[in-house]
C-alpha positions in Angstrom: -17.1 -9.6 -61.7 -20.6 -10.7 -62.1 -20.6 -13.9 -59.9 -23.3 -16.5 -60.0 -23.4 -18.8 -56.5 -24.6 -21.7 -55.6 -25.2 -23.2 -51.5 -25.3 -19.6 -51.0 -27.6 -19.7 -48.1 -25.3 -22.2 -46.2 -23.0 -21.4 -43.3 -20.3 -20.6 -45.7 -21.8 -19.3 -48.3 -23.6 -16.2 -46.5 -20.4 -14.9 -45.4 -19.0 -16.0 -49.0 -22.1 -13.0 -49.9 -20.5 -10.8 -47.6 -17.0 -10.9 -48.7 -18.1 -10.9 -52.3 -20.7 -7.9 -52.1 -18.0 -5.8 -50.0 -15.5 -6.1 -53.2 -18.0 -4.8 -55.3 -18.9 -7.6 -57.4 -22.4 -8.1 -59.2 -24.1 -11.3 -57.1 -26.8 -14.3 -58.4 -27.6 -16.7 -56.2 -29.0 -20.0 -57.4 -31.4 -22.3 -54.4 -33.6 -24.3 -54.0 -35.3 -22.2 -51.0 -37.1 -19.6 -52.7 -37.3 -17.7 -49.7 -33.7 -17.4 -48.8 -32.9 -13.7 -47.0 -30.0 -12.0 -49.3 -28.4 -8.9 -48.9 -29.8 -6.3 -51.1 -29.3 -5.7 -54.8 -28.3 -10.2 -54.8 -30.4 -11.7 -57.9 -32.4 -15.2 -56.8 -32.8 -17.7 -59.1 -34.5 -21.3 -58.3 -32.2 -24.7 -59.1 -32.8 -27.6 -57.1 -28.9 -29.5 -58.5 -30.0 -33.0 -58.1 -32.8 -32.2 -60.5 -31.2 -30.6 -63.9 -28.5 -27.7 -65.4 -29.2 -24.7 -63.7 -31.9 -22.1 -66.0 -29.7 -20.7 -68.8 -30.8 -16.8 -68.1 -29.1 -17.7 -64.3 -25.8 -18.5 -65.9 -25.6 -16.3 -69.4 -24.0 -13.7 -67.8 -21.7 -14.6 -65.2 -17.8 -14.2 -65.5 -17.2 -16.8 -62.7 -19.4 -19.6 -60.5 -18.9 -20.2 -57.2 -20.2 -24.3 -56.5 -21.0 -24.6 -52.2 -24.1 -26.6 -52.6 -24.1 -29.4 -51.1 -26.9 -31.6 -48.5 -24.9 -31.7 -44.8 -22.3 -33.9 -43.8 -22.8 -33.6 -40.1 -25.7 -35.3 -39.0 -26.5 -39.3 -38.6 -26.2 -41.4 -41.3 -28.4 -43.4 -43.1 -27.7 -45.2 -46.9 -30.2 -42.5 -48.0 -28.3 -39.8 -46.3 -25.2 -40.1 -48.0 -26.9 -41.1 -51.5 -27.6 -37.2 -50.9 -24.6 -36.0 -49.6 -23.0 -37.9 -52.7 -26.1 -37.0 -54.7 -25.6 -33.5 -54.0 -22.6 -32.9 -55.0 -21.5 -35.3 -57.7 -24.9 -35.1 -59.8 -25.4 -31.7 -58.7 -21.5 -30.2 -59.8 -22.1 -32.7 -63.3 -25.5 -30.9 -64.1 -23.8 -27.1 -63.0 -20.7 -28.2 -65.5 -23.4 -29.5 -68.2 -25.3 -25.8 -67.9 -22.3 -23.7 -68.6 -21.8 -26.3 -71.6 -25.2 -25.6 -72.9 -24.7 -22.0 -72.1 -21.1 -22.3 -74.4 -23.3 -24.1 -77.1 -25.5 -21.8 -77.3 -24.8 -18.5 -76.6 -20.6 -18.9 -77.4 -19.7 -17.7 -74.4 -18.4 -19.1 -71.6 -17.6 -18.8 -67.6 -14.1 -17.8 -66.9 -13.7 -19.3 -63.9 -15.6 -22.1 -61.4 -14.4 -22.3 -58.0 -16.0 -25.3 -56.8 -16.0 -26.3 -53.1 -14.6 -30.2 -51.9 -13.3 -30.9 -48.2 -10.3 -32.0 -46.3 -12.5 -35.5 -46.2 -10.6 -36.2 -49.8 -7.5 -37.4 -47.6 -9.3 -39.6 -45.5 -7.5 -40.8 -42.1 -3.7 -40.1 -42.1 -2.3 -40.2 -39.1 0.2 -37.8 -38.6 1.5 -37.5 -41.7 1.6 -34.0 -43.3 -0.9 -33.4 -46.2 -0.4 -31.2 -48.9 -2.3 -30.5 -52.3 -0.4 -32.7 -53.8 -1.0 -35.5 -51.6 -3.0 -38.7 -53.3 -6.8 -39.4 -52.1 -7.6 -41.4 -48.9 -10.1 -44.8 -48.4 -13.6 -43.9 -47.3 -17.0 -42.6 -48.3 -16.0 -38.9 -48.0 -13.1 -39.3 -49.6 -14.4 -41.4 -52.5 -17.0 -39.2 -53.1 -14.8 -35.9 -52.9 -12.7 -37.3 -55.7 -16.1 -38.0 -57.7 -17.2 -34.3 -57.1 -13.9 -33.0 -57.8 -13.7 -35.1 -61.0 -17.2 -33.2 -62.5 -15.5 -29.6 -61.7 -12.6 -30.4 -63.4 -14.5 -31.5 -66.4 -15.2 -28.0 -66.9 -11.6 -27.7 -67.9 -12.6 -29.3 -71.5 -14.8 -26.2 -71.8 -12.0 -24.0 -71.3 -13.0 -23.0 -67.8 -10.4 -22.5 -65.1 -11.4 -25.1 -62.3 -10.3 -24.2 -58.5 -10.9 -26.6 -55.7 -11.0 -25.7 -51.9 -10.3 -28.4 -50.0 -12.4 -26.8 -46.8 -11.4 -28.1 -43.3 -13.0 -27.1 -40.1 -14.4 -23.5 -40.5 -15.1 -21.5 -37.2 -17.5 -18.7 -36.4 -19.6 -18.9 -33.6 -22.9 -18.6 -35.6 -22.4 -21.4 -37.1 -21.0 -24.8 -38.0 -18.7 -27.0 -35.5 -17.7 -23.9 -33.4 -21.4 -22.8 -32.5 -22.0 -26.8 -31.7 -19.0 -26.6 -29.2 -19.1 -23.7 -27.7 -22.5 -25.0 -25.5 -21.2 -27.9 -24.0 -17.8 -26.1 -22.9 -19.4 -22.9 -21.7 -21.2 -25.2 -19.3 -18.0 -27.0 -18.1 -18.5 -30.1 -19.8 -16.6 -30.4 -22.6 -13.5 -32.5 -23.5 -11.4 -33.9 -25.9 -12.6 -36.7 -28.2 -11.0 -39.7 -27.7 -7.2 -40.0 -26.9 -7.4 -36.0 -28.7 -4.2 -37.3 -30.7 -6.0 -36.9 -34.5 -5.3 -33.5 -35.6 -8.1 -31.3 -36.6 -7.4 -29.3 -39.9 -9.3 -25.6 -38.8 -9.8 -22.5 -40.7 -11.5 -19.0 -39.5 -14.4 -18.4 -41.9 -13.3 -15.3 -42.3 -10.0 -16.6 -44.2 -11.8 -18.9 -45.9 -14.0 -16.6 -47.5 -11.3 -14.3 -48.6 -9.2 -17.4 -49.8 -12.8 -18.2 -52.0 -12.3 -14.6 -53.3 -8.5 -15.1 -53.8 -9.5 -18.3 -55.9 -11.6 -15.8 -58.2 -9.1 -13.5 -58.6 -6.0 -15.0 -59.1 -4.7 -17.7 -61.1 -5.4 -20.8 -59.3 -6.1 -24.4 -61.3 -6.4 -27.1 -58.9 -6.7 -28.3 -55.6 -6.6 -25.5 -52.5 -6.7 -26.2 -49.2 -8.7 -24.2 -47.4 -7.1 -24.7 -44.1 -5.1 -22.5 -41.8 -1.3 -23.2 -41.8 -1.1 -24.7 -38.2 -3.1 -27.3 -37.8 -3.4 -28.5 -34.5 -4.5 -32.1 -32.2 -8.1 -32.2 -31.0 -6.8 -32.2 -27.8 -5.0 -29.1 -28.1 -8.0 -27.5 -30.0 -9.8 -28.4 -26.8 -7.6 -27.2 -24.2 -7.6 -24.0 -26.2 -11.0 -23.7 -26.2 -11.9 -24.8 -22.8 -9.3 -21.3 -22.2 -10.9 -18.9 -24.9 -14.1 -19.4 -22.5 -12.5 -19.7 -19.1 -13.8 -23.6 -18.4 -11.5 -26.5 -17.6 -11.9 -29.1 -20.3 -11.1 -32.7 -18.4 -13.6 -35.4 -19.2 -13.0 -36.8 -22.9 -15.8 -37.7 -25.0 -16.1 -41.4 -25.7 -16.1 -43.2 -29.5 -19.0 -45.2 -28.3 -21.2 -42.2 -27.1 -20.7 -40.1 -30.4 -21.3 -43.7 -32.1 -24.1 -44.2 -30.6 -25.6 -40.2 -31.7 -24.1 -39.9 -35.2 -23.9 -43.7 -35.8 -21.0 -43.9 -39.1 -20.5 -40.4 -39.2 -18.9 -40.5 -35.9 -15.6 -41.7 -37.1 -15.2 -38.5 -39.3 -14.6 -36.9 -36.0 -11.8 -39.2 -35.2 -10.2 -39.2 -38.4 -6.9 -37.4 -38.3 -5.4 -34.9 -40.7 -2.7 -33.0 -40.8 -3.2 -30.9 -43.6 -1.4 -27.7 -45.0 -2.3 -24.9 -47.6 0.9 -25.4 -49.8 -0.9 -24.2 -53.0 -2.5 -20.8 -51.0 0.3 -19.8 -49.2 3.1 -20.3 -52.6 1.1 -18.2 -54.2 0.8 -15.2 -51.3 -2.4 -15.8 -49.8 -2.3 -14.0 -46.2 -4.0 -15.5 -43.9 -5.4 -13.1 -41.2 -5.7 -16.0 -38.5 -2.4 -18.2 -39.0 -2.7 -19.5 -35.3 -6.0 -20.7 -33.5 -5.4 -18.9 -29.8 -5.5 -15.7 -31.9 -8.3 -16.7 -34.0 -10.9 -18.0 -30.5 -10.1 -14.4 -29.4 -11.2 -12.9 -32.4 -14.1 -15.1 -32.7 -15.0 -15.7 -28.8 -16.3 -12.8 -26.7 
């Protein structure tokens, strides 16, 4: 397929490149950093999201869009941080969907498919209870504005588009994302469980999550995914089995207060808790390479 894709130069999204360009498929990346290092034979085309549709000539040919842009959720929080975390995705996902409208319009064709990315931030704090696809939208600013950025993909649907939604939980790869923030601190010994560890952390290696991205393509998928492994686990599990993937102890938890104190509101998205399960991938035969997380650290930590 000819693929056009946007946060490309993101954690995700440059192994996203990877997976894609190893299938065989024809790649365009749209960013704002004109400079971004892509594998050979990518097109680059400039789109800042917040700004405008994406330049027809960018989207004219593509048989499916790939959505990951998207400004950082981790890092402290200001009111004009998360007007561009919400900015970035809500107004940028509404002027994508308005492009391949003009492009429809216009040229009367149209994208096949958008897989549009969203997070496991849609359900909010839940406790223990087990979340599924089909499970209704949490309270909070992440999970407010996840149902606002899922609501523009899906308005791609009136175009005739199909619309896919991964739900993304916790990817891990040491070279980037929460992984290469933890693996310092418990290298060094110091390390430990956040809180009480009892809210369950909703992890995915990035190599399945890439190929689930690709599955989305390439299958028949409408809807909500989540892009989680299928044995979620506590944080204080997570951290005991990290502490062993690099041969440290991991006793001294981490307090609310400190992290409250370095992220400010933020903070509590590490303390939320969510147990959440990929129903919708695994029904229809998605195979995940990394079900369990000891065998996943060993793959990823060596």
């Amino acid at each position: 397929m000819k693929i056009c894709i946007t946060g490309a130069s993101g954690f995700i999204g440059r192994r996203l490149l990877k997976t894609l360009a190893q299938g065989g498929h024809s790649l365009h990346v749209l960013s704002r950093h004109q400079g971004t290092n892509l594998p050979p034979g990518v097109r680059l085309s400039s789109w800042d999201p917040v700004k405008g549709p994406p330049p027809a000539d960018a989207l004219c040919d593509a048989d499916a869009i790939v959505n990951l842009a998207g400004e950082p959720v981790a890092q402290r929080w200001s009111e004009e941080v998360k007007r561009r975390i919400r900015g970035s995705r809500v107004i940028g996902t509404r002027n994508l969907v308005q492009g391949i409208a003009g492009l429809a319009d216009k040229a009367g064709r149209k994208t096949a498919v958008l897989v549009s990315a969203s997070a496991v931030g849609y359900y909010g704090n839940r406790g223990y209870e087990a979340l599924s696809e089909e499970s209704p939208p949490g309270n909070g600013f992440l999970a407010e504005t996840c149902v606002e950025w899922e609501r523009e993909a899906l308005a791609a649907e009136a175009l005739g588009v199909r619309v896919a939604l991964i739900r993304t939980g916790v990817a891990l790869d040491p070279r980037g994302g929460a992984l290469q923030r933890l693996l310092p601190p418990f290298r060094w010994g110091v390390g430990g469980k956040l809180g009480s560890g009892k809210q369950w952390t909703p992890w995915i290696h990035l190599d399945d999550l890439a190929n689930l991205y690709a599955f989305a393509l390439d299958n028949p998928v409408h809807g909500a995914l989540n892009g989680t492994a299928p044995n979620p686990v506590t944080n204080a599990e997570f951290t005991r089995l990290l502490a062993g993937a690099v041969h440290r102890l991991a006793l001294v938890p981490v307090p609310p207060l400190a992290l409250k104190l370095l992220y400010g509101e933020m903070a509590q998205v590490l303390f939320d808790s969510q147990r959440v399960l990929p129903k919708v991938a695994e029904n229809m035969g998605f195979r995940f390479r990394f079900p369990q997380l000891p065998d996943a650290l060993a793959d990823l930590i060596r």
